[in-house]
N, C-alpha and C positions, 0 to 999 in steps of 0.2 A: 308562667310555665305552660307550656303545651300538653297533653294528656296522644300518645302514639297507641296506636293497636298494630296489632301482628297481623298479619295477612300472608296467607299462603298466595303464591305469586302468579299462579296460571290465571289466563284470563277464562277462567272456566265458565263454563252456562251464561253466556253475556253480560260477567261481571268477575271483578277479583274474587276470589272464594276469600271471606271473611270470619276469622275465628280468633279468638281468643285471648291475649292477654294486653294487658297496660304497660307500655313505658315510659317513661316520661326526662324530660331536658329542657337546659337550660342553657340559652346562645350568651354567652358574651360580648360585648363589644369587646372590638380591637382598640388601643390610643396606639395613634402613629405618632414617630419621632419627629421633635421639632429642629429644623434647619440647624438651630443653634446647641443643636445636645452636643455634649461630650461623647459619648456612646460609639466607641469605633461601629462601622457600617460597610458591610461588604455585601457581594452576592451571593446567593445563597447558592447552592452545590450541595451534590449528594455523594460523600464519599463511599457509600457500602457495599452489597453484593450485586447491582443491577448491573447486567451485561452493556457491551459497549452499543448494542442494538437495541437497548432497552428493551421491551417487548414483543418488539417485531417477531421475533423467532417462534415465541410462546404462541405466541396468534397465528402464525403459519402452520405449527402441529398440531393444534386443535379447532381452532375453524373449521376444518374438513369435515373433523369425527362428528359434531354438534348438529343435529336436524333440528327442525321444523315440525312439529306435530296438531294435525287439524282433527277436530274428530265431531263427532254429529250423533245428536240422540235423537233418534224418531219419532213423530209425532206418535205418541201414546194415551190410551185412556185413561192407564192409571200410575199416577206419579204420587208421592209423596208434595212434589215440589207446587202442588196445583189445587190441594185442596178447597173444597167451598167451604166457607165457616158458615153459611146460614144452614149447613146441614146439621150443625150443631143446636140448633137453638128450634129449627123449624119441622126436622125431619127431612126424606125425600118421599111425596104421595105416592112416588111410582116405584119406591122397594130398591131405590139407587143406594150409594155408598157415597164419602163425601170424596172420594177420586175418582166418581164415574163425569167427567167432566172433559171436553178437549184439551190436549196439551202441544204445544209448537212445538216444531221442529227448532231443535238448540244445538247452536256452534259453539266451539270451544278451543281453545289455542294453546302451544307449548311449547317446549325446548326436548332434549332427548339426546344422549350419550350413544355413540355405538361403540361398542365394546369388544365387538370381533368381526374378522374380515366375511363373515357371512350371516351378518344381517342383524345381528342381536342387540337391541339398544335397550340403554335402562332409562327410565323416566319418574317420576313423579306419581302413585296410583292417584290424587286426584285429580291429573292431569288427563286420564285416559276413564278414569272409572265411569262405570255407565254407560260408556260409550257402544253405539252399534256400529258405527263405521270409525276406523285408523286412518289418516291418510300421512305418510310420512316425505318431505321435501328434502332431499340430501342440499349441500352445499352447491352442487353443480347446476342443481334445479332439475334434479331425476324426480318421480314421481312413484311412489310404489302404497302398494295399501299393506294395513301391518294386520299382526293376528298377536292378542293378547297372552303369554306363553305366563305368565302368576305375577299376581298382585299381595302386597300387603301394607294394609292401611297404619298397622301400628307401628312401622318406619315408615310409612309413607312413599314408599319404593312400589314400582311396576316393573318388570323385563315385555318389551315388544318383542316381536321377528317378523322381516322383512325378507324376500326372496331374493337377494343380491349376493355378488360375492366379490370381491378381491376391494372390500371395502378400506377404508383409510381408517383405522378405531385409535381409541388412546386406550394409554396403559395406569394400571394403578397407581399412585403412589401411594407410603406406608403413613396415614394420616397422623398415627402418631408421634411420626418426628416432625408435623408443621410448627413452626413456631409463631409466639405470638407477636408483631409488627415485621412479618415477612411479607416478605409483595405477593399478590394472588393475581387471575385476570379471571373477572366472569365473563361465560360465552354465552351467549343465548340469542334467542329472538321477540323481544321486548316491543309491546304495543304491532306485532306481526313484523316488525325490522329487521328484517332475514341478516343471520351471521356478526352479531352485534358484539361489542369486545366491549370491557370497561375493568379498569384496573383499582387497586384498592391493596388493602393491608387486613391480613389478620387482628383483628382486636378482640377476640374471646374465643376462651376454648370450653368441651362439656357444659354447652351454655341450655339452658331447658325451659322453655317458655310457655309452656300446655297448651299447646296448640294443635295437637292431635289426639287429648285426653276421648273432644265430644266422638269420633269415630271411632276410636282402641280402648277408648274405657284406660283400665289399670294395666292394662298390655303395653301400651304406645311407652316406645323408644325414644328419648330426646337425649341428644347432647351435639348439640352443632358447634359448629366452627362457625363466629360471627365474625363479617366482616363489613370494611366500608366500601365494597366495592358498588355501583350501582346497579341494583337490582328490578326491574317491572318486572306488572303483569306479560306475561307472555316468556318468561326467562326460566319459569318451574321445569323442571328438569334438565334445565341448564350444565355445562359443566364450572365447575370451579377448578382451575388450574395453576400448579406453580410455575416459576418462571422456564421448566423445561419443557412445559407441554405437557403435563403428567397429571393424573384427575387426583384433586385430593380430595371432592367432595360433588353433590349433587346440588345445586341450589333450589330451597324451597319454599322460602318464608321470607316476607320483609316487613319489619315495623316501621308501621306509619297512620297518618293520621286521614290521610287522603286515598289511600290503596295504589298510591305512586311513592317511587322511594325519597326515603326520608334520614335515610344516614347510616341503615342499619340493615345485612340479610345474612339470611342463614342457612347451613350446608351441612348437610347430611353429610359425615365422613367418610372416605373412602375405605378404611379397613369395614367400617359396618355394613355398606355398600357393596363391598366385594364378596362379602359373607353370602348376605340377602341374593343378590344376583344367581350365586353357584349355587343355590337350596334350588331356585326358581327356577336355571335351567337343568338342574340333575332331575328335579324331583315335582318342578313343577305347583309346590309352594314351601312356605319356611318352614325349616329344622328346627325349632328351637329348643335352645335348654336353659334350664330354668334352676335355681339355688334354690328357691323355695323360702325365703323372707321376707320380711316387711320391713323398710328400710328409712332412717329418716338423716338429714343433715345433719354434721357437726361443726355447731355453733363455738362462738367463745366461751359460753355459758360450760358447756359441755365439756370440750377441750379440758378446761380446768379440773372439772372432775375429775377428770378420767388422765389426769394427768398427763395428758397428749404434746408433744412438743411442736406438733404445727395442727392449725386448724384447718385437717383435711380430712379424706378417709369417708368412708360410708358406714353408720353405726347401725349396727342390727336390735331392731328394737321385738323383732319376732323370729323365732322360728318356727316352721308348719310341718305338723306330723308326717313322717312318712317323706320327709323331703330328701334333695341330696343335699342339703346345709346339715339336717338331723343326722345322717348317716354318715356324713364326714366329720363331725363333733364341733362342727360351727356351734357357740352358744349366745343365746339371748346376750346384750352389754357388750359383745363384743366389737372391733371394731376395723374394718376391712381397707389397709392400708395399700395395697398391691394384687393386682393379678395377675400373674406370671412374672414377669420381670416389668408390669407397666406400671406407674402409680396411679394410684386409684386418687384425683382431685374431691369429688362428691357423690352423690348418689345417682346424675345421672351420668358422670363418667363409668361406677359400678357396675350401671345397665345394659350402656354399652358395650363395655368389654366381656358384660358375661352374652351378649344375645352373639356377639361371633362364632360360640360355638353349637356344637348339636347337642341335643341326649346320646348318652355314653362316653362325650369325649370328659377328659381327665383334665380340670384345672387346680393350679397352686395358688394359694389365698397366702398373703400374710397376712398376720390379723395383730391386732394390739391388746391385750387381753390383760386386769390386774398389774397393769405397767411392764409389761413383759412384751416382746414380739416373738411371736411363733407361728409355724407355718402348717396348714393341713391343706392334704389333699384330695380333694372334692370332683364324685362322679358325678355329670351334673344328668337332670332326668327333663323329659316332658312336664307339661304342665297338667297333667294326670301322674306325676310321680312312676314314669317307667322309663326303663332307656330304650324301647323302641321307635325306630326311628318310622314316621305316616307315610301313607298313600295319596296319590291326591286324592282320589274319592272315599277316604277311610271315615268312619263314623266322630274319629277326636276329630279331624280336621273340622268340623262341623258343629262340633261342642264351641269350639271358638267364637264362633256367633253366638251364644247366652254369654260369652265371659264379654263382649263387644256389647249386649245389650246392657250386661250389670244385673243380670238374674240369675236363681236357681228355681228348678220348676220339680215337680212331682208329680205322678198320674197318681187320679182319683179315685178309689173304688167305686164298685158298681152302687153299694148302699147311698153313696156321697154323691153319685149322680141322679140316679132316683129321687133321694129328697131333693135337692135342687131344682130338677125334671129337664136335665141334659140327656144326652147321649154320652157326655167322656169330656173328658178334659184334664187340662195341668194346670195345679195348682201352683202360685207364686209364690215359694217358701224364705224366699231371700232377696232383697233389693240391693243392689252394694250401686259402686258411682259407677255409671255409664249413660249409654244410649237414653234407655228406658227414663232412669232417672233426673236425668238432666232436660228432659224435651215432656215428660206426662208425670201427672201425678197419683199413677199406679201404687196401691198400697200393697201391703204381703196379704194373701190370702185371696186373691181375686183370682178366678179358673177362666182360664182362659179357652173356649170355646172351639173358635174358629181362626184364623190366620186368613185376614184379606179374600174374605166369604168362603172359604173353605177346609171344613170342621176339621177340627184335631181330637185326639185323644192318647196321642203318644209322643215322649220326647223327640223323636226319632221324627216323628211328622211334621212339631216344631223347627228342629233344627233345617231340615230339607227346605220347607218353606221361605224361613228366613234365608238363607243361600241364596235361593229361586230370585228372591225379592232385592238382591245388595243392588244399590246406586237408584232404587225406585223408594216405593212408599209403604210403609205396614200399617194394617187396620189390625190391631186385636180388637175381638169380640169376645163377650164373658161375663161374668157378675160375681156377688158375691156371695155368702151363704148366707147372710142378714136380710140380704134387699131382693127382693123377688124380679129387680128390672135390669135388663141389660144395659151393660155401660157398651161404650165402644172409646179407644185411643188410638188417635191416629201419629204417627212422626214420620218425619224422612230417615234412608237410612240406606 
């Protein structure tokens, strides 16, 4: 058996970006027929839906819309991606930090959707994140630089804009009607292969492989559309197209064992794509709305309890005060079969369909309750429990980075800094799974000081910083009230 990893597919920072899960397979031999079988033998043929051009057409309407995306981080002082480890063990004599160190100038490569006839392309955020320069290649080999119009990491979506106009873009389709072994064509520019086509079949739908847990924490969005279409590095932000030329998906992730495809990639769907995009150019980042749950699979195990007649659905294992699940009488055990008229397969199909909409829109839940099916209908809110809808410079937008790192923090009184002998700081009251957790072994209770040598002492000053810092590196500085010596934790981020 082989042991596959996921890989997100841009050839980012002079390598495949590398994250996250195991899958694993098992090749067969073939036996071929002997001369002397009985076994009628004919040639094989494809009677189904493919056109009498076979693909030719699909690749004629989105070729065009499909860029090239180059982008360049600057040589900088201080990177996450550059640390010295002997500053850990040795100090710096001269009052450095462990990313006071040179860092190279880094290329990075990708694919990219244009979506409207002036200039708007969707891609991939780790395809462009970090980036100080865009450089976008249309199909005819025009040359234009892009300017980053929002990003977000827990779909893994960016919107570019480009100064062009009477562009050639595609158009959405409704991802929910793709079916599973329907033909697809991925478009992209793999290992830098300008305008690369490769066809393949749907083989999974709501498929979820945590590969955007370490950036989004409990945020990140997963439910792709797997397919066997061939997928590299350099394809991230690719389009995925049916046979009329129509996006049913972004392409952004491939499992394998070598960071070359291996049989298996996956596509951001175009209903959730279509959502994310219109947040990013109305508003300049996402809308989201939120049920307010904790949510876990149903099993066979489960099914049976709950006397369920197919093993699917999304079973609510929590509800959270103040939520819009509490306030539309969603209850704990229940179990969420449908939203709106779509079926809900599992829990990150659930995700899916709830993150298309905003705070304050109105969704219908069927839910399976005490062997019964009934329906309520749910206002959904922010992830602060309100239905107003952000700014992009608004203070929640920016809470969002603690729920990315997997903390909760509190300022210190003046007495609590005193005895310590700070000036101010935030206390760590909360670790849940994220950044923080996954990359340092920050306990609760440690006050964090400074942000990347420069002192804190209020939420507000944390969250700005960490913003300041997305796609570089964070030094917290701080200690704890036991140990009189400063720690320091560095991670990328």
């Amino acid at each position: 058996m082989k042991k596959y990893s996921t890989y997100l597919v841009a050839g980012l920072i002079s390598a495949a970006v590398a994250l996250g899960v195991s899958h694993y397979q098992q090749r067969e031999s073939a036996a071929a027929l002997s001369q002397s079988s009985t076994v009628p033998v004919q040639l094989a043929s494809y009677n189904g839906n493919l056109p009498n051009d076979g693909f030719v057409q699909a690749a004629k309407v989105s070729t065009p819309a499909v860029v090239h995306i180059n982008t360049t981080i600057k040589a900088k002082k201080t990177s996450g991606r550059n640390m010295n480890p002997l500053y850990y063990f040795f100090g710096d004599p001269f009052g450095g930090t462990p990313f006071d160190m040179p860092q190279r100038e880094q290329q990075g490569s990708g694919s990219g959707v244009i979506i409207s006839a002036d200039g708007y392309i969707v891609t991939n955020n780790h395809v462009v994140e970090g980036a100080d320069e865009i450089k976008v290649n249309l199909y005819d080999n025009r040359e234009y630089s892009a300017k980053i119009i929002g990003t977000d990491p827990s779909t893994d979506l960016a919107v570019v804009k480009i100064d062009a106009k009477d562009l050639q873009f595609l158009s959405f389709a409704n991802s929910d009607d793709v079916q599973i072994g329907q033909w697809v064509l991925a478009v992209g520019n793999p290992f830098n292969l300008s305008s690369t086509v490769t066809a393949g079949i749907v083989s999974a739908k709501a498929r979820n492989i945590n590969i955007l847990r370490e950036k989004a924490g409990n945020l990140a969005i997963e439910s792709f559309i797997q397919t066997d279409a061939a997928v590299n590095p350099g394809n991230s932000g690719g389009a995925l197209v049916d046979l009329n030329g129509q996006l049913i998906g972004i392409n952004s992730a491939i499992a394998t064992p070598t960071g070359s495809y291996a049989g298996y990639s996956f596509a951001i769907p175009s209903n959730l794509v279509n959502k994310v995009v219109k947040d990013m150019m109305d508003f300049g980042m996402v809308q989201r709305g939120f049920l307010g749950v904790n949510i876990r699979e149903v099993d066979d195990e489960l099914a049976k309890d709950l006397k369920l007649d197919k093993i699917q659905g999304a079973y609510i294992a929590e509800v959270n005060k103040g939520s819009a699940a509490e306030d539309g009488g969603v209850k704990r055990g229940d179990v969420i079969m449908k939203v709106g008229n779509s079926d809900i397969r599992n829990s990150a199909d659930l995700q899916e369909h709830i993150a298309r909409y905003r705070p304050g829109d109105k969704v219908t839940l069927e839910i399976r309750r005490d062997g019964k099916t009934i329906e309520k209908t749910v206002t959904l809110k922010s992830k602060d429990n309100t239905t107003s809808l952000l700014a992009k410079n608004d203070k929640e937008n920016q809470g969002a980075v603690l729920d990315i790192l997997g903390i909760e923090v509190a300022e210190i009184s003046t007495l609590e800094a005193k005895k310590m002998g700070v000036a101010g700081g935030l206390k760590v009251t909360k670790i849940k799974d994220g950044v923080v957790s996954q990359n340092t072994n920050i306990q609760e209770g440690f006050i964090i000081t400074a942000v990347n040598n420069r002192a804190i002492s209020k939420k507000e000053d944390l969250e700005k910083l960490l913003g300041e810092a997305k796609g570089s590196g964070i030094l917290l500085e701080g200690k704890y009230a036991q140990d009189n010596g400063r720690k320091y934790y560095a991670f990328g981020f």
